[in-house]
BAROMAR-535182 format. One record per residue (C-alpha): x, y, z; residue in one letter. Coordinates in steps of 0.5 Angstrom, whole numbers, padded with zeros to 4 digits, always signed. Layout:
N
XYZA
...
END
This chain:
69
+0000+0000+0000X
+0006+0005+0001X
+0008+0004-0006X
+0001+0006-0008X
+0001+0012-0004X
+0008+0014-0005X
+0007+0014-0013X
+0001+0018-0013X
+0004+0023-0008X
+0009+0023-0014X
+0005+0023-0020X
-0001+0028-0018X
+0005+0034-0015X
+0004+0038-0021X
-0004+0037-0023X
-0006+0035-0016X
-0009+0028-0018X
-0007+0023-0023X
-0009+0017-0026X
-0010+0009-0026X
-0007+0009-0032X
-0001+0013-0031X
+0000+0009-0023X
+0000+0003-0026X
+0005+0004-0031X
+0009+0007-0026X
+0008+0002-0022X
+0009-0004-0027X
+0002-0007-0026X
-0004-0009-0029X
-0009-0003-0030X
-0014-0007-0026X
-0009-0009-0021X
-0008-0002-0018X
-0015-0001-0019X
-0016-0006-0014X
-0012-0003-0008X
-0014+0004-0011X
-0021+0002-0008X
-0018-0001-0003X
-0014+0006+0000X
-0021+0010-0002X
-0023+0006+0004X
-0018+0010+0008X
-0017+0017+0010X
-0011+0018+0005X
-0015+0017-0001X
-0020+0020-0006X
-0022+0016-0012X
-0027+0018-0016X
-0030+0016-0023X
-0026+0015-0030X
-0019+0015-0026X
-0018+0020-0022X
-0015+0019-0016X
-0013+0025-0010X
-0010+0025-0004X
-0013+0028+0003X
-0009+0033+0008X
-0007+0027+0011X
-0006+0023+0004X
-0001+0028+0002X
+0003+0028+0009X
+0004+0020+0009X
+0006+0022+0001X
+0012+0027+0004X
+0014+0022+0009X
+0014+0016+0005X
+0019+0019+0000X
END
């Protein structure tokens, strides 16, 4: 799950979200695989996953992203 959280607070610096595609690829996984955990972490206080792919981090999401790198 740190992975998944670190690579989403690197990917979304700019724009300030990022995508599925754009996670599993950096992540070397399957598209519905990192769907799977993006779900799983939307059920957390760090992440927010909305529709399409569009993936956001919480307050607390970007501090545990700062702290992972």
């Amino acid at each position: 799950m740190e992975d998944y959280l670190e690579m989403v607070y690197r990917l979304s610096r700019d724009k300030g979200y990022t995508r599925i595609s754009d996670l599993a690829s950096a992540l070397n996984v399957q598209p519905p695989s990192a769907t799977n955990m993006v779900q799983k972490l939307s059920e957390t206080p760090y992440l927010k996953y909305e529709r399409y792919g569009l993936l956001k981090l919480t307050e607390s999401g970007e501090e545990v992203g700062k702290y992972l790198l």
